[in-house]
N, C-alpha and C positions, 0 to 999 in steps of 0.2 A: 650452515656453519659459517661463522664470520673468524677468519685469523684463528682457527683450530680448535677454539671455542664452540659449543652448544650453547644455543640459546632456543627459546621462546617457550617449550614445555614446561607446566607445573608439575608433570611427573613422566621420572625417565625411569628406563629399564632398562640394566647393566649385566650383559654376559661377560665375565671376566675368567679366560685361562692363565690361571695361576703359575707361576714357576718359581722355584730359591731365589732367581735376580732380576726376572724380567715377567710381565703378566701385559696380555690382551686384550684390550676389552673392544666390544662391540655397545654400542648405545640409540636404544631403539626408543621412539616416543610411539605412544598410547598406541596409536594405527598400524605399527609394525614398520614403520618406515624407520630405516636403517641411518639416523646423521652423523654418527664418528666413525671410526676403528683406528683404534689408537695403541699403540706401546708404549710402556710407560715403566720405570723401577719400581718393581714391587714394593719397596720399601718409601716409596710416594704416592700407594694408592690411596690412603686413608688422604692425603694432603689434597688428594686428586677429586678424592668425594667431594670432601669439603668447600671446592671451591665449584662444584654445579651449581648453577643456579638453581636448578628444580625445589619446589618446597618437599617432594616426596621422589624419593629415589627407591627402588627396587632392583638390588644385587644378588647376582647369579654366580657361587664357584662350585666348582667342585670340592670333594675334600682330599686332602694331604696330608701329607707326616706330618708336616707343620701347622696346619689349622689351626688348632686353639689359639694361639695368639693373635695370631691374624683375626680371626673372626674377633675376640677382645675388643683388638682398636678399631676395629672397622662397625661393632656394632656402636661407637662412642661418635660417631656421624651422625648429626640432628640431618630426622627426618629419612635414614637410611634403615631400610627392610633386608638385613640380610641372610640368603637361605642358601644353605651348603645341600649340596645334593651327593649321591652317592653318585663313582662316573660307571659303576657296571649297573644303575640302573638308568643312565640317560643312553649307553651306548644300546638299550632294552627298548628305548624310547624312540630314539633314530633311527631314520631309514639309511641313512648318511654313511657310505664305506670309508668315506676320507676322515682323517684322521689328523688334522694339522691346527696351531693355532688359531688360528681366523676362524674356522669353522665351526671349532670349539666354543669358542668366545660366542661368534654368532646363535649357535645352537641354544646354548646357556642364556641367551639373551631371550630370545625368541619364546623360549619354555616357560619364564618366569613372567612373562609379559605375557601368554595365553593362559597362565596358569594351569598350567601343566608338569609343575618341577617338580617332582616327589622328592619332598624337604627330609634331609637326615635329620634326626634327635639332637638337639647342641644342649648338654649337660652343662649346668652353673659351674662355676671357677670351683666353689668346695665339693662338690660332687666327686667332679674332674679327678682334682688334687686325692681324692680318696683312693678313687679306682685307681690312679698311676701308683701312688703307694702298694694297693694291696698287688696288683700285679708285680710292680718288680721284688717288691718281698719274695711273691713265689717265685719270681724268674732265678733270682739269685740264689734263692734257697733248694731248688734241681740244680742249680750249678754246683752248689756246694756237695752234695749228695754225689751228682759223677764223677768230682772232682774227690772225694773222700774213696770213691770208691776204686779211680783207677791208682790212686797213690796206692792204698792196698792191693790192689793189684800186681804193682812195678815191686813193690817190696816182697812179695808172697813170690813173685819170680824168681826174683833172685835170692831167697832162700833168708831172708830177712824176717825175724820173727818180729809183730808185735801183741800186745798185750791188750 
């Protein structure tokens, strides 16, 4: 590391633990050897890719509430491999009791550089935009339903007739 900077790799491997304002990452070259662990604002990691030197980058997150976006701009990184994992199946995959950022980040690193990360399904943007549709349709539409049915209820109590 020269002044916080990664250099000399043509391709790096990045375990990044994700959070709403802050994210970890760990950056390991080809042989496993560990050159950064960095903290960084989430909302600077795509900036943060961007300015690796590597020609090929290989990103590790887990997934979140928030994913789809995120994965979005981060797949828009020339030269950036990114694969979201499920974390109950990396927590399947470690032997590791601990449970903190660094580790995480590490772990996430390590798995996607031995090729070992059992990559979740990332659905196209119109896919995506369908399923969130057809789900909160029905989500709101059981709402309607309980909601239809304890109003009937509150009035049939009190002796309220409707028609």
């Amino acid at each position: 590391m020269i002044d916080g900077e990664v250099n000399g790799s043509d391709v790096l491997y990045i375990g990044a633990d994700v959070h709403e304002r802050e994210t970890q990452l760990a950056i390991f070259e080809p042989g496993g050897t560990l050159l950064q662990e960095k903290r960084i604002p989430t909302k600077d990691l795509q900036s943060f890719l961007h300015s690796l030197p590597a020609k090929e980058k290989h990103l590790a997150l887990e997934s979140l509430g928030f994913i789809y976006p995120l994965y979005d701009k981060l797949k828009q990184v020339p030269g950036c491999d990114v694969a979201v994992a499920n974390p109950k199946r990396i927590r399947q995959t470690s032997d590791s009791k601990q449970k903190h950022d660094r580790a995480d980040a590490k772990l996430l690193g390590n798995l996607i550089r031995t090729n070992f990360l059992k990559r979740s399904h990332m659905s196209d943007a119109e896919t995506r935009e369908k399923r969130f549709l057809i789900n909160d349709r029905v989500k709101y539409g059981l709402r309607k339903s309980e909601l239809r049915g304890a109003i009937r209820w509150l009035l049939k109590r009190r002796g309220i007739e409707i028609s």
